[in-house]
N, C-alpha and C positions, 0 to 999 in steps of 0.2 A: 436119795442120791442127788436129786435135783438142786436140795436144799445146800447139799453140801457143795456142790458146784456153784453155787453162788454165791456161798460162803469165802470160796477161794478166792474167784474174780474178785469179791469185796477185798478181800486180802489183798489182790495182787494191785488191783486199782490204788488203795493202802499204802502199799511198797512203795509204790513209784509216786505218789503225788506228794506225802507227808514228810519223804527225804526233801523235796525242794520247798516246801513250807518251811522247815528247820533251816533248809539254808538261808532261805529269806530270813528270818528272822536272827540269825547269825551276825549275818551282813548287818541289820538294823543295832545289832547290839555293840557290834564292834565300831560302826559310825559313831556310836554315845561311846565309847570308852576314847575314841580319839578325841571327841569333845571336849570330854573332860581333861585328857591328860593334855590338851591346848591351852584350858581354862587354867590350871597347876601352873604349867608353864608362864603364863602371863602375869599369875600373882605373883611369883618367886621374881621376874623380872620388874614389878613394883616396890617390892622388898628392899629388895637391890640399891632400889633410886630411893627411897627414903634412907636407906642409911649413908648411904654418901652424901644427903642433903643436912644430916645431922652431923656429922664429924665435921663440915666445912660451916655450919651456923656462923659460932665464935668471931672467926674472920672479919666480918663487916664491922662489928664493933670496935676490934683492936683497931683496924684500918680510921675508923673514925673518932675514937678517943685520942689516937697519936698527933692527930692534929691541933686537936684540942691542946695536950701538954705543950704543945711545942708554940701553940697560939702566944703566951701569954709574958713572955719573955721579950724585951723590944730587940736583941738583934739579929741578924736574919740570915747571917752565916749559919749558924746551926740549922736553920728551917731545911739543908740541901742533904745532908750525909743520912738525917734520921729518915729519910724516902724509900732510900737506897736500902738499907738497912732490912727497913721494916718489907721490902720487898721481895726481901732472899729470907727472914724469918715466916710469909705470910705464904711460902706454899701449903696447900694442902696435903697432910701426912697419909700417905699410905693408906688405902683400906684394908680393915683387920679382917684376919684368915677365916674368920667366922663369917663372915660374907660372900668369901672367894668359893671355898669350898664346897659348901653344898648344891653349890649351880649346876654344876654337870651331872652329877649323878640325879639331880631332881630331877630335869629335862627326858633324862633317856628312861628313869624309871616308870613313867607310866606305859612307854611305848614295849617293855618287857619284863611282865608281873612274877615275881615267881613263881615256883609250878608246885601247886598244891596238889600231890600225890596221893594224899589220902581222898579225894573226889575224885580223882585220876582213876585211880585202883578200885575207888568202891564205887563208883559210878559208871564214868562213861565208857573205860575199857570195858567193862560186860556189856555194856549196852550196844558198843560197835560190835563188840563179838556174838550178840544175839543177834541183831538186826544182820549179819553176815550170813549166821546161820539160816535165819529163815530167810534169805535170799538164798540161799543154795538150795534149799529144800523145797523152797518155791520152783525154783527153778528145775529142780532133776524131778519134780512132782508134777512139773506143765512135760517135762519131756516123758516123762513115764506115761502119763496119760496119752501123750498122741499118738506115741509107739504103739500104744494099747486100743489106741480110738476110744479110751475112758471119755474125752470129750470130743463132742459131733462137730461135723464143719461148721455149721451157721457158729457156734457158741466160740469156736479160734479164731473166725471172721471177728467177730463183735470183738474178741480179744486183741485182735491187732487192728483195727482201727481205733480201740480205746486206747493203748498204749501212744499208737500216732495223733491221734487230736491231746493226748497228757503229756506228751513231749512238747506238742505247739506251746499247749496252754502254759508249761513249767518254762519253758525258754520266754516266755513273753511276762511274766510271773518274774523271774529273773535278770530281767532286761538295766542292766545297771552299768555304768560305763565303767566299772571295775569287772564286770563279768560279763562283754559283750561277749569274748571268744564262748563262751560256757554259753551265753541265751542260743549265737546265730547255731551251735554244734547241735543246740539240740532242736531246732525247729530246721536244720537239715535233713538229721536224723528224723525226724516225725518226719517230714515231705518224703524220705525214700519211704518209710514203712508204708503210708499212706498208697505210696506207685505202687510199690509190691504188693499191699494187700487187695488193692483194688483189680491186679493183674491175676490174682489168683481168683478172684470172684469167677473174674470173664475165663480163663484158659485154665483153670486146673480142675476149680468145683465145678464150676459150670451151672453155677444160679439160674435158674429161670429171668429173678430181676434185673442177672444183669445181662441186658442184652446190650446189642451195640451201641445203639442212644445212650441211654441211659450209662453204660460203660462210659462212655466215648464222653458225657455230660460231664459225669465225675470227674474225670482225668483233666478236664479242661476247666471246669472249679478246683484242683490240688495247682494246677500251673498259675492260673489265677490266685489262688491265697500263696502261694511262694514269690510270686514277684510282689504281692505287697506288703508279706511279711522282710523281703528283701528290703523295699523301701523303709518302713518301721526298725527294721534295726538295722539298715545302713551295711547291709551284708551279701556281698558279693556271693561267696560264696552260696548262699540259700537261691541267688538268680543263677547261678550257673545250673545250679540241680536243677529249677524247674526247665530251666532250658532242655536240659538232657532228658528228661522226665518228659519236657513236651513232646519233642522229637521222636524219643523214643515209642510215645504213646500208639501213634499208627504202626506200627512196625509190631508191637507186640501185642494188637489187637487186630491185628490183619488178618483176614476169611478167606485172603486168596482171590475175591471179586474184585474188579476195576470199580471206584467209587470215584474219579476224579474230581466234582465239584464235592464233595465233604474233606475230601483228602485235604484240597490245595486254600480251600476256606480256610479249613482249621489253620494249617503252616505259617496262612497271612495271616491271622490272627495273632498267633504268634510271635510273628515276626514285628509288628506294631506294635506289641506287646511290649517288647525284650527294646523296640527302635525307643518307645518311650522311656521308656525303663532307663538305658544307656542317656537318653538325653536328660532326664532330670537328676540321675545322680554321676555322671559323668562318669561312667563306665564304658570306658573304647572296646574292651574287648568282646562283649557281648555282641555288637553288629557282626564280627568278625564268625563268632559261634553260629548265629543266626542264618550270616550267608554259609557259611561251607553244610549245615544240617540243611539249609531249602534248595542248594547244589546237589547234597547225596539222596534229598529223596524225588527232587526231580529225574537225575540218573538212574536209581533204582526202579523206577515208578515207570520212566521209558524203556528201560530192558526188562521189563515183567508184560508189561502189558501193550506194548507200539504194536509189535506185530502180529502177536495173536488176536488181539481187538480189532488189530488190521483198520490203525489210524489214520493212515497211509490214503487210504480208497474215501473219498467222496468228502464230505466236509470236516467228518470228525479231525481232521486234521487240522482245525481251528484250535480245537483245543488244545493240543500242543503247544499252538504257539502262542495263546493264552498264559498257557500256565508260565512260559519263561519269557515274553515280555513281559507279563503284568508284574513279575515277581521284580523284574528289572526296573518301571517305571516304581517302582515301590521304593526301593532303595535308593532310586533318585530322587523321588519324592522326599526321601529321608534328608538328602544329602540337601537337597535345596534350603527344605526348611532351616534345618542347622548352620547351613551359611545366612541364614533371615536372623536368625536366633544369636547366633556370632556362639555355636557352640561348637563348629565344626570340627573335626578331625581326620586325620590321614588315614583312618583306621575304614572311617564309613565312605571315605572316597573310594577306597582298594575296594570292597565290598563292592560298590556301584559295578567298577570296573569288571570285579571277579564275574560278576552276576551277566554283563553284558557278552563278557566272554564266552560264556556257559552259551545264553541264546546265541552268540555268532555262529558256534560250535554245532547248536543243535539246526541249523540252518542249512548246513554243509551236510547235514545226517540226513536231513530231509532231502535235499535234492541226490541222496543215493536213490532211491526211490521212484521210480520212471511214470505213475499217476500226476505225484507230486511235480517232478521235470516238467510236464507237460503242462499244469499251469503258470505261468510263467508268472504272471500278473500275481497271482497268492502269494507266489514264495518272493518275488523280488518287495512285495509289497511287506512283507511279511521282516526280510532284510534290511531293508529303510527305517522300518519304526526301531529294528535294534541299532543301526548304525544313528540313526538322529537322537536316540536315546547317551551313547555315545560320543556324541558331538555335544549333547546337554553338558555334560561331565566340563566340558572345555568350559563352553562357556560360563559356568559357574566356579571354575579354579583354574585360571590364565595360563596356570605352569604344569597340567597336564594336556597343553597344546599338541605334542607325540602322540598325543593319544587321536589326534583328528589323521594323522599318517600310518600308525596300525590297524584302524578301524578303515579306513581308506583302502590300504591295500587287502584287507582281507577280502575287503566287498568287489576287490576290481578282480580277485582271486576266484571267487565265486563266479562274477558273471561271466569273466573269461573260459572256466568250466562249463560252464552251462551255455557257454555261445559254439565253443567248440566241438560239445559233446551233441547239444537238443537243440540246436538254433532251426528252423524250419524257415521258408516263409510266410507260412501263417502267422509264425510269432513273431514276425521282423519289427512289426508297428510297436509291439510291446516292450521288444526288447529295446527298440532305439529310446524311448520312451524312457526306462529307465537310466539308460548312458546317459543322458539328458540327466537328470535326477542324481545320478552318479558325480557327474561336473559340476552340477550347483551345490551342492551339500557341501562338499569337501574345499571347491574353489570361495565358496561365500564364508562359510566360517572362521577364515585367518580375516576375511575383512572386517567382518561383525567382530572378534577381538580388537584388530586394530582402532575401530570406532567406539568400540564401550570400553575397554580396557587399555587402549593406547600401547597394545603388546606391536612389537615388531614381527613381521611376518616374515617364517622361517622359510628358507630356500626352496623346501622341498615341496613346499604347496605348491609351486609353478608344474612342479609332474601330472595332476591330476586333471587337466585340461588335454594335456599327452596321452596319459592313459584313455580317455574317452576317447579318444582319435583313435590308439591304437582299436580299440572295442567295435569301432565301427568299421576299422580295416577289415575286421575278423567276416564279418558276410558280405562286405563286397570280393572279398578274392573267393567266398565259399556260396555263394547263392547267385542265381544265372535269374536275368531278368529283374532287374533289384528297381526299385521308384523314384523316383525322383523327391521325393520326400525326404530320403537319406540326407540332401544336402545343406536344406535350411537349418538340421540340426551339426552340421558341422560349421554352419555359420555362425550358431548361437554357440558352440562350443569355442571357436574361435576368438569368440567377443568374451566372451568371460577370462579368456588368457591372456587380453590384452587391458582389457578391464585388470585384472590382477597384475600386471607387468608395470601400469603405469603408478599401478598404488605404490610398487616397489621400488620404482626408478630403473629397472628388469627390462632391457632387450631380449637375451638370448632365448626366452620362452618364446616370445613371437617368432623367431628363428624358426625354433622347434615345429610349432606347432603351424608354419606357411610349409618347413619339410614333410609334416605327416599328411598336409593337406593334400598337396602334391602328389604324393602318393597316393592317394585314396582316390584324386582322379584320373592316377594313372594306370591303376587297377581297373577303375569301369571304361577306361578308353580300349582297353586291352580286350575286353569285353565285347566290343560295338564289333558285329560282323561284318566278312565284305560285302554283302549287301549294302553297306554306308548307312544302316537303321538307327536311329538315333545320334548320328555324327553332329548333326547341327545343335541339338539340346547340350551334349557333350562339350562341345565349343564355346556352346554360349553359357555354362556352367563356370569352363575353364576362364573367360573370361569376367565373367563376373566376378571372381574371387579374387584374380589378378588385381583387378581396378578394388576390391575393396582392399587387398593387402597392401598396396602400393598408399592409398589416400589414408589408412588408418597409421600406417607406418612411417608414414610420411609427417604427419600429425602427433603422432607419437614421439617420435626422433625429435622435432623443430626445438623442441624444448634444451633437447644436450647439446643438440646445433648450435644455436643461438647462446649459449652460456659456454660453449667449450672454449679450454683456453689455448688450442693449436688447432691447427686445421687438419680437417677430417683427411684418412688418405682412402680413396676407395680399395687400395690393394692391399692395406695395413692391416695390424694385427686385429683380428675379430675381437680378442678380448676386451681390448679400447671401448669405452663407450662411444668415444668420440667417433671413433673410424667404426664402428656397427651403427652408427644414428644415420650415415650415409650409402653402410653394403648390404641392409636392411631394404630401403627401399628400391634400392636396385635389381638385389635378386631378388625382389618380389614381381619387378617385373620381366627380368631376364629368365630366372627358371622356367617360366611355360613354355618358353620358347624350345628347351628340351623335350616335354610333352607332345609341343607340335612335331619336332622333326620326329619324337617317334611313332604317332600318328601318319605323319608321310611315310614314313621307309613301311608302315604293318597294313596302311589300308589303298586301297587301290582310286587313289584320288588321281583323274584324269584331268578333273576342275579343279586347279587351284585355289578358287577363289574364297573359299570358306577357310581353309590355311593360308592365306596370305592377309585376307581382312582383318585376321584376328590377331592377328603380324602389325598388322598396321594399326589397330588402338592400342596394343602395348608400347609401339613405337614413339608414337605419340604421346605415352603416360612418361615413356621417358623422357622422351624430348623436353615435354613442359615441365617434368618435376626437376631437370636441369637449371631450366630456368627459373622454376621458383627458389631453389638453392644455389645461384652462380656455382652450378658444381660440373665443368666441360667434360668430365671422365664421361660421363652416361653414354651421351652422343656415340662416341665409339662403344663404348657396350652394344649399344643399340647397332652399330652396326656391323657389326661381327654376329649379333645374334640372328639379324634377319639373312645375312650371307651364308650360313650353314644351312637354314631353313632354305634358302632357295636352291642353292647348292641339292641339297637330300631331296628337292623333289622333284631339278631337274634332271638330277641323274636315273633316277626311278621313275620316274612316268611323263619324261617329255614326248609330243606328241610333236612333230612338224606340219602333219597335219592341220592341228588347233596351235599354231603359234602365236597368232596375235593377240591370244590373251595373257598368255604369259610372260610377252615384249610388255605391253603396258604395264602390269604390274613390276617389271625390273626397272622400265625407267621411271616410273611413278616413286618408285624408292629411293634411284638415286638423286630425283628432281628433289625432293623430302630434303633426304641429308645436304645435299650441298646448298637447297637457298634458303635451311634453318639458322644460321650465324647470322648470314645478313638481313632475316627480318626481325633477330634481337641484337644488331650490332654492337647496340650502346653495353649493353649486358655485359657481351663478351668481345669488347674491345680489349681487355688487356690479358687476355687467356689466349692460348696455343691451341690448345685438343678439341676445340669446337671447331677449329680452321681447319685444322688437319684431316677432320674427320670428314668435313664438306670437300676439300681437297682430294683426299682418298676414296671416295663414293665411286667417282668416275672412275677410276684406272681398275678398281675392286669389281665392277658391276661390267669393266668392259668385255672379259672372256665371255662372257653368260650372254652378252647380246649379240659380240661376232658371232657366238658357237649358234645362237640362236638363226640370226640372218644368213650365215653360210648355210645352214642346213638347209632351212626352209627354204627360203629364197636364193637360189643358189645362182642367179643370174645377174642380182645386185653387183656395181663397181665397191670392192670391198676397204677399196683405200675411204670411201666414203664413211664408213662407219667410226673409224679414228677421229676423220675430220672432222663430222658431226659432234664427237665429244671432248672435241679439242674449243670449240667455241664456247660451253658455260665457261670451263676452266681460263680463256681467255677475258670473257664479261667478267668474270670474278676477280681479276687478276686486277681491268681498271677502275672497277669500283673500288680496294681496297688505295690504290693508288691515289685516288680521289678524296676518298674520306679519314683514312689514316693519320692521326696527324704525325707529325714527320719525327715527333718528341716522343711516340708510343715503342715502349722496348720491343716491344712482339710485331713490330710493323716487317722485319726484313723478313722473321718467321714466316709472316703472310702471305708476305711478296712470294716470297722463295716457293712456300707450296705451291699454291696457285701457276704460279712462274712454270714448277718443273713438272707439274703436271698438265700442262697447257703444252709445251719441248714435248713432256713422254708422248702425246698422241701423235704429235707430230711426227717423233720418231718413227710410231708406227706405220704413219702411211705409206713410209717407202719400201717395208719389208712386205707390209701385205699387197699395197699395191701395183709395186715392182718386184725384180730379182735381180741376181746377183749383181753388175758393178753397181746398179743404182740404190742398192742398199747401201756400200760403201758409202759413196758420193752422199745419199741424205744423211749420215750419221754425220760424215762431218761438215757438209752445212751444220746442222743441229751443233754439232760441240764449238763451232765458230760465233752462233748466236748465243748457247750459252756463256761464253764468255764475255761476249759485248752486252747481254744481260745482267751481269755480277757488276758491270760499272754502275748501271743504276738500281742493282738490289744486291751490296756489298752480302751478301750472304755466301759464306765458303763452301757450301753445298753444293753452288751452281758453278761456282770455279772447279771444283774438284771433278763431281759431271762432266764438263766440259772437256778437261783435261786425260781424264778417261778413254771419252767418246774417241778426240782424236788419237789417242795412242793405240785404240782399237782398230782404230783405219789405217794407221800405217801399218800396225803388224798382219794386218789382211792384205796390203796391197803388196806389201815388200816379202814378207815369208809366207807367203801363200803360193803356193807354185798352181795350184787349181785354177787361179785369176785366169791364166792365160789361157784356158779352153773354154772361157766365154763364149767364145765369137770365134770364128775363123777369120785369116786373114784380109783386112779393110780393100778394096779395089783401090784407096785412094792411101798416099804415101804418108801424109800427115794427119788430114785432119780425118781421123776415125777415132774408135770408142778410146783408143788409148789416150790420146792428147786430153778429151775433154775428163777421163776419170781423173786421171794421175793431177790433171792441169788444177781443177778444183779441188780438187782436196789437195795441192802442194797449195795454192793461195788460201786454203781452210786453215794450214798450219802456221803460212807465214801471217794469217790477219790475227791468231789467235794470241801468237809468240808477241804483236805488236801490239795486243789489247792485254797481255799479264804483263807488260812493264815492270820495271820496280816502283811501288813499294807492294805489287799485285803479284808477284811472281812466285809466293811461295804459297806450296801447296804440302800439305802433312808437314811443315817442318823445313821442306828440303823446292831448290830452285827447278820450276818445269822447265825453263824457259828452254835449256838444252834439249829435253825431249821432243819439241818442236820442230826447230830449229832443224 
């Protein structure tokens, strides 16, 4: 029995090897029969040309005898016509049919022999119909046997790994570039037999030899001789199978145990395998195969085994992230080399991409996970290496730049999760730490393009310095007691936005991110209790970022200042570069000022002086960044911001008690604003809004010091308080008189404020410091000097005032019927309060009517002088 079981195999080994020896040799015969019928072909085409070289012989001779005949004759007319003649007789005659003829049928008869029926019929038709036969009989005799278990497993094993190595052996045996489809079909076919039979060792017989190793060895020598039988015959196909073969291999050799370092070795092995493979014979799709088979069994491999092996708990959670970074940095590694190589392709980028996705993804799984949550430092750490893996991608293909803003926001998607969900303050140093790490990654990588690559940097890079601001909003509005440590990283976050703004030529980012700052110290001031516990760090915080936003912005801006080609408006459109190069540095130092008053109105500041000092260096930032830009708007920013601030904090916590610290610092502010123009004169000699706003100090700051002095001091002469601030406004009035030169257009502007704010205090002393006629009576004094005023500072402000004033006084004195219960009636018949009101102010009216003369007498358009009168 044995014997004859061997007998078979020989047979069946027989069957299948001696078919593809006959085909070889086929092939080899049918090569020499094309030989030959080439060989035919070319003699018949020698043929040819010898006899057309025989029928044309003749020719030359006649051609050279006629010359001869015609030589010998002396005259030389004839020598012309017999040329001609012998020209049109000396074609060559047609080649005869017996040449023509046989050519085509020679040519094609070797390529199709007739068909010799009698070896047809007595030979090799029985021969195919035997050799059929005992292919059938072979065949229904192997399946009768198995059905029967006539032949034992070891001896079907040995049968089908013999047919798979005689399928190798016959396709590489046949490797002929007339039958490459026929060699790669059958060293296919061998590589599946080979998987298959090898798969039945391990799960169906159950060999003792083949245990897992040794399985596991095999399978990875069958994927090994497929990619290099691929290589050898140039056959795609033969590397997809070992692909599939390879993949497949753990999956149908699986025990059901977690083995992760053999699993994910083998993969990469694989996967370098198939990356080389693709790179030497320039097959794209194979990376493509490679990542989605090391995607689905990372997938498969983490819902089998993450949570029963419980990877989660203590380190093994390394592994993890092993397994899908490494596999990530691998196909970057892929990707790099191939751009070294200049092999590259769109196929192994997406790959990179796909692969990096997969770990962001497995990132977001892990932090479901509340052991994992709680190290913050693993998992952010752990994020980084896939987001900078990511960022690689950029920097090695310029025009997957998008990809530094999906991988960006995914990762600000994550921390946001995890800041909102597990933020503690244990982890505050960690987490800031990575925002920090968050903004340099994403902010530095459009620059590193734009300096190796010379790529333009796309708009939306400017967010990511944002987004970290936002990030760090997130535990100051949500953790009590926060460090001060918070802030140097909002400073470095700061500098890198502007660092990237100036690379752009980009304001609006710095916008941005002085808004988000602002808020982030608006959020810890809200914070600071009424106890006043950390109010001064607070202040000195707010201040210190003021003075840096104000000097870096300021810096920043000179450049579009200086090149613009209209002048900046501070109330213009933001969008302008030009008009943001100047409302940039402004509101960087006018918004604290909102900080401040809401600080005043929340905390119970009795001392002003830590609110108002900090009042006074932004003051001062604006004052002088005025003057370093001849830009007059500031000045009045500046003083409207500190009047709201005073305003909010004398209505909220004045104390009359403590007044005089409060007095000094109001006229401290308004001595500030009004003798700033004149210790930069020259600066702003031909500007309006620097005067105006030293002119406006006074009259703005005087409620706050009457309200002030009446209260406290309620025993003060209070006409004296006008009077008191009637005197700068006068000094001011003739120093500008003095230095002005007479040719400056803004000189009446000067005169004029100054002028009518010198009259306005005046005004005031006679309503505070007298009542009823004697208000009268000062008003129109006053409208009678501002008239004789207007002759020497022609400004129509002060005519129009004037003219005012008096028409106020006469419709008080004349339609006022109240006037007359002043006073009761005078002991004396003339001279009492009536003569001296009425008498003054009738010569108020007639000195006025006599100082608007004409060409002075028109006022809006239309003549006062009747009003007067």
């Amino acid at each position: 029995m044995e014997l004859l079981i061997l007998f078979i195999v020989g047979l069946l080994i027989a069957i299948l090897v001696l078919p593809f020896v006959a085909l070889a040799k086929a092939n080899s015969t049918k090569r020499g029969l094309d030989d030959l019928a080439t060989r035919l072909s070319s003699l018949e085409n020698e043929m040819r040309t010898l006899g057309r070289h025989t029928t044309q012989g003749p020719q030359p001779e006649a051609a050279v005898a006629a010359p001869k005949a015609f030589g010998v004759p002396p005259p030389a007319p004839i020598t012309t016509a017999a040329p001609i003649e012998q020209e049109k007789e000396s074609m060559p005659p047609p080649i005869p049919e017996r040449f023509i003829k046989p050519s085509v049928p020679q040519i094609s008869a070797p390529a199709r022999p007739p068909i010799n029926w009698e070896q047809f019929m007595g030979a090799k038709l029985f021969a195919w119909i035997g050799g059929l036969a005992l292919f059938l009989g072979v065949a229904f005799f192997v399946k009768y046997s198995f059905e029967h278990n006539l032949i034992p497993p070891e001896l079907r094993v040995a049968i089908g790994f013999t047919i798979g190595v005689s399928l190798l052996i016959g396709g590489l045996l046949v490797k002929r570039k007339e039958n490459a489809v026929t060699a790669q079909t059958l060293c296919a076919t061998g590589i599946l037999v080979l998987y298959a039979v090898t798969f039945a060792c391990r799960s169906y017989y159950h060999f003792a030899f083949f245990g897992l190793i040794p399985t596991f060895l095999l399978m990875t020598l069958i994927t090994a001789v497929a990619f290099l039988l691929a290589v050898r015959l140039n056959a795609i196909v033969v590397a997809v199978l070992g692909i599939a073969g390879g993949f497949l291999t753990p999956v149908l050799l699986s025990t059901g145990q977690d083995h992760p370092l053999g699993l994910f070795v083998y993969i990469a092995l694989l996967d370098i395998g198939l990356l080389a493979l693709s790179q030497r014979q320039g097959w794209n799709v194979l990376p493509t195969l490679g990542a989605v088979g090391t995607a689905l069994m990372q997938f498969a491999w983490v819902g089998t085994f993450f949570v029963p092996e419980k990877y989660f708990a203590g380190n093994k959670v390394l592994v993890v992230m092993a397994v899908f970074a490494g596999f990530q940095v691998l196909f970057l590694a892929a990707a790099a080399w191939s751009k070294r190589t200049r092999k590259t392709s769109p196929e192994l980028f997406a790959c990179g991409i796909g692969l990096g996705a997969v770990a962001m993804c497995s990132a977001f799984y892990l932090l479901s996970f509340e052991p994992i949550a709680q190290r913050p430092a693993l998992l952010f750490s752990y994020l980084f290496v896939v987001d900078l893996g990511m960022l690689a991608l950029t920097l090695l293909e310029s025009r997957l730049i998008i990809l530094n803003a999906v991988a960006g926001l995914a990762a600000f998607t994550l921390l946001a999760v995890w800041t909102n969900y597990d933020l503690t303050t244990t982890h505050l140093y960690t987490a800031l730490t990575f925002y920090f790490v968050f903004a340099l990654f994403h902010s530095a990588t459009p620059l590193a393009l734009q300096r190796l690559r010379s790529v333009q940097i796309p708009w939306w890079s400017h967010a990511f310095p944002g987004l970290s601001l936002l990030l760090v909003l997130m535990p100051i509005f949500q953790l009590a007691g926060l460090s001060i440590v918070i802030w140097p990283l909002v400073l470095i976050i700061d500098l890198l936005a502007i660092v990237l703004a100036l690379a752009t030529a980009t304001l609006l980012p710095i916008l941005a991110v002085l808004l988000l700052t602002l808020i982030a110290i608006g959020g810890w001031l809200l914070r600071i209790p009424t106890e006043l516990t950390g109010l001064p760090t607070a202040l000195f915080i707010l201040g210190g970022f003021a003075v840096f936003f104000l000097v870096a912005t300021s810096r920043a801006c000179r450049r579009l200042t200086t090149t613009g080609i209209h002048t900046p408006k501070l109330f213009g459109d933001i969008t302008d570069p030009g008009n943001l190069s100047v409302q940039l540095p402004a509101l960087s130092a006018a918004l604290p000022f909102l900080l401040l008053i809401m600080v005043t109105l929340r905390l119970p500041l009795a001392n002003p002086s830590p609110v108002f000092g900090l009042a006074l260096l932004l003051i001062i930032l604006l004052l002088g960044m005025s003057e370093l830009f001849s830009f007059g708007v500031l000045p009045a920013v500046a003083l409207v911001s500190v009047l709201a601030l005073e305003h909010a904090w004398h209505f909220q916590h004045f104390d009359p008690a403590r007044a005089s610290l409060p007095l000094l610092w109001y006229l401290g502010f308004y001595a500030l604003f009004t003798a700033f123009p004149f210790i930069f004169d020259r600066k702003f000699l031909g500007k309006t809004a620097p005067w105006a706003t030293a002119a406006l100090a006074g009259p703005l700051h005087f409620y706050l010091v009457y309200q002030l002095i009446r209260t406290a001091y309620p025993n003060w002469v209070p006409g004296l308080v006008p009077a008191a601030f009637a005197l700068p406004s006068l000094l001011g009035l003739f120093v500008l008189i003095n230095r002005t030169p007479l040719t400056s257009p803004t000189r009446n502007a000067q005169l004029a404020l100054f002028g009518g704010a010198t009259l306005f205090f005046i005004t005031l002393i006679f309503p505070i410091e007298f009542d009823r006629e004697w208000i009268t009576v000062g008003w129109a004094l006053e409208g009678a000097a501002l008239c004789w005023l207007f002759h020497r500072v022609p400004h129509p402000g002060l005519r129009l005032a004037g003219v005012a004033l008096l028409v106020t006084v006469f419709t008080r004195l004349a339609l006022n019927p109240a006037v007359l219960t002043y006073h009761s009636r005078a002991a004396f018949p003339v001279f009492n309060w009536y003569l001296y009101t009425y008498g003054v102010v009738t010569v108020c009216l007639f000195a006025a009517a006599r100082l608007l003369a004409p060409p002075r007498n028109r006022v809006l358009g239309h003549n006062a002088r009747p009003l007067l009168y």
